[in-house]
N, C-alpha and C positions, 0 to 999 in steps of 0.2 A: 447443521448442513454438512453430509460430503459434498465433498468437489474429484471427482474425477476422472478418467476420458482425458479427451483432449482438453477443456477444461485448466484440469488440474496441469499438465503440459504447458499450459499458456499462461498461466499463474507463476511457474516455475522459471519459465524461461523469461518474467516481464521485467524490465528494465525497475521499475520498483520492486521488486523483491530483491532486486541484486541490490537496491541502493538502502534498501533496510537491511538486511544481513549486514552489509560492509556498515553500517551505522553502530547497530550493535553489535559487533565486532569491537568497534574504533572503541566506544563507550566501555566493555568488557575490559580494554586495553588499557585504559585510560586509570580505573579504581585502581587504585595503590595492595588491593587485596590480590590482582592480578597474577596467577602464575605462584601464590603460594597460600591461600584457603581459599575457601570454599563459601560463595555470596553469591544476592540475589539482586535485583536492581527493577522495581514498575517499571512498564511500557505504559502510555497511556496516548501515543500518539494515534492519529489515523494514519490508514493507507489508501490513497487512490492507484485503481485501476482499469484500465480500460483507453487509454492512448487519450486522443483530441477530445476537447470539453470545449462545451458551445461558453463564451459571454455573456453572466449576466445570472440573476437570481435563481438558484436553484430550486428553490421552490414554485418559481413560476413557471419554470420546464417540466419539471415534474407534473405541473395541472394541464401542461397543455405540451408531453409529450409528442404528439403527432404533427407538431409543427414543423415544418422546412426548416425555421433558423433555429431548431436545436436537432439538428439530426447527429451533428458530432457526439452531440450526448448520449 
């Protein structure tokens, strides 16, 4: 998938990418290899995006998107 347009704009400026960068940052900072070679470290976390997330099973939102009490979703 690209992402870009505004999109990619709202991805860049989302309060989770800033708190994943400063993660792996802190992490990067942390290895004792830090600042004198050269290493690699798996990511294997998720990232949510997209602000307010309705209460309650995601996959029941998913089958029945068009509901009122998941419209945060």
């Amino acid at each position: 998938m690209n992402v870009v347009g505004g999109a990619l704009d709202k991805l860049r400026n989302s309060p989770a990418t800033g708190a994943l960068v400063a993660g792996l940052i802190a992490r990067a900072k942390a290895d004792p290899k830090f600042g004198s070679a050269a290493f690699s470290f798996k990511f294997s976390q998720g990232v949510e995006f997209g602000g307010k997330r309705a209460s309650g099973n995601m996959q029941d939102q998913l089958l029945g998107f068009w509901k009122s009490e998941y419209r945060d979703t």
